[in-house]
C-alpha positions as CSV (number, residue, x, y, z in Angstrom):
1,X,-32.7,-39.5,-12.0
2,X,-31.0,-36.3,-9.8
3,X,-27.0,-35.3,-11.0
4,X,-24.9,-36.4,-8.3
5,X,-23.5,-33.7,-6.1
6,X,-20.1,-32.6,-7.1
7,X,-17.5,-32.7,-4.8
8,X,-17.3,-28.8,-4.8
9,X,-20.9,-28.3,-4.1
10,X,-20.6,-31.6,-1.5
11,X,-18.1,-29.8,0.5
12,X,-19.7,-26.1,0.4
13,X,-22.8,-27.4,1.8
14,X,-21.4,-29.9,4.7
15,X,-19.2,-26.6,5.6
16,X,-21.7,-23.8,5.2
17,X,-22.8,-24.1,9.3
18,X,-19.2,-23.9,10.5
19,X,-18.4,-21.5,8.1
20,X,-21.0,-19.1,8.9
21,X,-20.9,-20.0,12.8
22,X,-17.0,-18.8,12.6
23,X,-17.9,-15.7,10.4
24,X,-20.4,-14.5,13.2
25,X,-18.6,-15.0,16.3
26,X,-19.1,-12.3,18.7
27,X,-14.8,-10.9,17.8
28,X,-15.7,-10.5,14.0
29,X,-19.3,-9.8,14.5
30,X,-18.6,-6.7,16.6
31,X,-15.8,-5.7,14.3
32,X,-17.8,-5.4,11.2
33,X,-20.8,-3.6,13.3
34,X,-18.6,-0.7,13.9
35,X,-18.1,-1.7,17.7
36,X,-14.4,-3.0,17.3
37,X,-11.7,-0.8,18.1
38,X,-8.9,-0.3,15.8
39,X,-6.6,-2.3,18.2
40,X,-8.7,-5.4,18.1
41,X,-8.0,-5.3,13.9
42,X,-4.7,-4.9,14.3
43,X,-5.0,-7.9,17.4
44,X,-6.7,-10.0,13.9
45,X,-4.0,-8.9,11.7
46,X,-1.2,-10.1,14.1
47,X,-2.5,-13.7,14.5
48,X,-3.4,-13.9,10.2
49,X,0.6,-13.7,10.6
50,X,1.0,-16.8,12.0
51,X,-1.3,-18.7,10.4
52,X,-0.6,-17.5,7.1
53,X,3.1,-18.2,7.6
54,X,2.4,-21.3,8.5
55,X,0.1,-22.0,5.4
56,X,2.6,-20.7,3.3
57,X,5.6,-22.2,4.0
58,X,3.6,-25.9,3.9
59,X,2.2,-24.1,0.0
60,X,6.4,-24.7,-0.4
61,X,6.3,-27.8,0.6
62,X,3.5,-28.7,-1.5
63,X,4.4,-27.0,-4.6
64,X,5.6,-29.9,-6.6
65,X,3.4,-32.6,-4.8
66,X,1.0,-33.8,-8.0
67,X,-2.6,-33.6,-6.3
68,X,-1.5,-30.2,-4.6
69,X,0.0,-28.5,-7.0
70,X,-2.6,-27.6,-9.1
71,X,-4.6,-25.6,-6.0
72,X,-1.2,-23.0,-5.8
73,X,-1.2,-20.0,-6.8
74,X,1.8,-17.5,-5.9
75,X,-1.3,-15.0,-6.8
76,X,-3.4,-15.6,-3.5
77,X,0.3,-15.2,-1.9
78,X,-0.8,-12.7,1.6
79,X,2.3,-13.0,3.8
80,X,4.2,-10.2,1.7
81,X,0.8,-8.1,2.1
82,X,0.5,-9.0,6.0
83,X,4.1,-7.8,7.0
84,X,3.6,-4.9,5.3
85,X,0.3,-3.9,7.1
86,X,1.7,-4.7,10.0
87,X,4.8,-2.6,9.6
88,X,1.8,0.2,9.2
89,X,0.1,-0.6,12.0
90,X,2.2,-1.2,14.7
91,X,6.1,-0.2,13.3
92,X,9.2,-1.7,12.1
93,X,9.5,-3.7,15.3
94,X,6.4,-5.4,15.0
95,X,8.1,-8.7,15.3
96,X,9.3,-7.7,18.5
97,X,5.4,-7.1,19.9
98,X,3.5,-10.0,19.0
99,X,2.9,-13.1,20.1
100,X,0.5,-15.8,18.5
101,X,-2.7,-16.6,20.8
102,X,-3.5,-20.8,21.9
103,X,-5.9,-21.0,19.6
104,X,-3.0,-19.7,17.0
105,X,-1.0,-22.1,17.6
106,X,-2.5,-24.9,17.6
107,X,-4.0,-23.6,14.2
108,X,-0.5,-23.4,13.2
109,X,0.5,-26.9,14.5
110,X,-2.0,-28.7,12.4
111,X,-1.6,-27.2,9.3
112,X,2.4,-27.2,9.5
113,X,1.5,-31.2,10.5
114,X,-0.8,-32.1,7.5
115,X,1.2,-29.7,5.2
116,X,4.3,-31.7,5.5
117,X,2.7,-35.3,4.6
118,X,-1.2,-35.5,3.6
119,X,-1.9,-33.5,0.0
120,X,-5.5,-33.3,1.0
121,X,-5.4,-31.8,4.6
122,X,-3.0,-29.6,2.9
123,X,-5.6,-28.5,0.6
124,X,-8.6,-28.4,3.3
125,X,-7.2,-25.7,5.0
126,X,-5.7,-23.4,1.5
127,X,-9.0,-24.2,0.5
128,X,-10.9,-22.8,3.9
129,X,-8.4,-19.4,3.9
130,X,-7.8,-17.9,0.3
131,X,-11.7,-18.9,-0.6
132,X,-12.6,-17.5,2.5
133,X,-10.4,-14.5,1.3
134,X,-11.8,-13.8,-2.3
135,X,-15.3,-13.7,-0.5
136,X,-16.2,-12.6,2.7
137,X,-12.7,-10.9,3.0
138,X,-13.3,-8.5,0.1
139,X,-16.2,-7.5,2.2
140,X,-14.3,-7.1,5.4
141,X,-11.5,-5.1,3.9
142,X,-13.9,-2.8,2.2
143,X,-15.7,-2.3,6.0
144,X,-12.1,-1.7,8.0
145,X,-11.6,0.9,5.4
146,X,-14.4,2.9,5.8
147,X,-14.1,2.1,9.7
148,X,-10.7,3.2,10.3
149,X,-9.8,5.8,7.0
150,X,-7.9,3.4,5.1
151,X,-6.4,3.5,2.2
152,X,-4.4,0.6,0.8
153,X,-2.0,0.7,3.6
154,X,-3.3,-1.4,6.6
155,X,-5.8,-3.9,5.0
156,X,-3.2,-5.2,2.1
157,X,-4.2,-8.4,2.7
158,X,-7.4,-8.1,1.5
159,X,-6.3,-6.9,-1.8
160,X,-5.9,-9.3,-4.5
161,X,-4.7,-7.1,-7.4
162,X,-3.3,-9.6,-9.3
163,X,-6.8,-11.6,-9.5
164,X,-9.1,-9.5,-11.9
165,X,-12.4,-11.5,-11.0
166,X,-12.4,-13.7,-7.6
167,X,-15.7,-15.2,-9.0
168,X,-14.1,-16.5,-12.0
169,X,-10.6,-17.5,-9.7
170,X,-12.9,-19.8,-7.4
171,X,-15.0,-21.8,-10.1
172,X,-11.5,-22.6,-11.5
173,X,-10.7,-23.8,-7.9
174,X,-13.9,-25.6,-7.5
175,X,-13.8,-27.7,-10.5
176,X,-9.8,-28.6,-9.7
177,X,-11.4,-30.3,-6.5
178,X,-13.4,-31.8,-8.5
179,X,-10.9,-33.6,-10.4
180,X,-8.6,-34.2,-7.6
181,X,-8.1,-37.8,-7.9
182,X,-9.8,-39.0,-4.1
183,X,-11.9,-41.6,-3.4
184,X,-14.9,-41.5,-1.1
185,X,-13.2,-41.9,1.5
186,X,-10.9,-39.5,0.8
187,X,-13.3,-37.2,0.2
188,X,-14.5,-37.7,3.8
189,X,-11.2,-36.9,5.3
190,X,-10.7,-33.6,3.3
191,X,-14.4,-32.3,4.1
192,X,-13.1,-33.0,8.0
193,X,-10.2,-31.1,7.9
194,X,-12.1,-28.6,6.0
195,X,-14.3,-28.6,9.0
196,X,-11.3,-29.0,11.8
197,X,-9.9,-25.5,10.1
198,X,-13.5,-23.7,10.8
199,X,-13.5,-24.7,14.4
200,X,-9.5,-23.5,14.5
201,X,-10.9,-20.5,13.0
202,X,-13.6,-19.9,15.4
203,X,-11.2,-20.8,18.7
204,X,-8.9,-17.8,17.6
205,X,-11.8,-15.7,17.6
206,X,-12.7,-17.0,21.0
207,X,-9.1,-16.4,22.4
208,X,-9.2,-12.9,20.5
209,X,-12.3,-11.9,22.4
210,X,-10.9,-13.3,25.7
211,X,-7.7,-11.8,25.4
212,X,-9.8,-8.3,25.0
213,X,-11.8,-8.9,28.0
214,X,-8.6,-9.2,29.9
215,X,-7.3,-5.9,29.0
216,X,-11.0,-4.5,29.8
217,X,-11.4,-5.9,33.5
């Protein structure tokens, strides 16, 4: 008789299409093939702002909440590492150039929703960016430095010093979801939001793209 799929394993393989339909859109696609300017990273690095912000301030909320808690590490912390790219980037008065895209926001609105009362959306979407982060973001840091001359400053938040082997940092991750105490159904609901957070994902994107066209034409 086959091993039952663990949860882990359950929700990697419902999520790999989305996952890898967000990782390909045409923004991110054209930024890793060289074709992105240097603008349209920084355009990325502003809206990561407002999502991570978001994300963090619900972590706070969630710190002490029993099913959470175990998933929070002030290691994958990025907003510290975000601010100060963007100070790089664009200058001290970033704050006073950006603005957070549709799609942003209502990224932002869900998780600031489910990360004030429901442990397991809260989870979905930590889940969905700092995993994200210790895989295909390594990657992508490593490509906007060679694109753009980078050293550390600028792609900060791709650097997770204070984790010495991402591979290692995840399996710990994956078995806590595994013995997070949810039912089937429960189960369910997180592998949704998981899901729900790739489409946000891929809708920023989308709105990235569009907002880049606009400048074009």
């Amino acid at each position: 008789m086959s091993q039952p799929i663990s949860f882990s394993s359950a929700l990697r393989e419902r999520s790999g299409a989305a996952h890898a339909g967000s990782e390909h859109s045409g923004f991110m696609s054209d930024l890793l093939r060289g074709e992105g300017t240097r603008e349209d990273y920084i355009a990325l690095v502003v809206q990561h702002w407002y999502v991570y912000a978001a994300l963090e301030a619900a972590t706070e909320r969630m710190r002490h909440d029993p099913i959470a808690a175990p998933f929070i590490s002030d290691r994958l912390t990025r907003l510290p590492a975000i601010e100060a790219d963007l100070e790089f980037l664009i200058g001290p008065d970033w704050r006073d150039q950006i603005a957070p895209l549709p799609a942003t926001r209502r990224y932002v609105e869900r998780i600031s929703q489910v990360g004030a009362v429901w442990a397991g959306g809260f989870v979905a979407h930590h889940y969905t960016r700092y995993l994200g982060d210790l895989s295909g973001g390594l990657f992508i840091g490593r490509v906007m430095q060679r694109r753009f001359g980078f050293e550390t400053n600028g792609i900060g938040f791709y650097l997770f010093d204070d984790i010495a082997d991402p591979a290692e940092f995840k399996n710990v991750y994956r078995e806590q979801l595994d013995a997070a105490p949810w039912d089937d159904v429960e189960r369910e609901r997180v592998i949704d939001e998981v899901l729900l957070a790739y489409r946000f994902n891929t809708e920023l994107f989308e709105d990235l793209a569009a907002a880049k066209d606009e400048l074009v034409a």
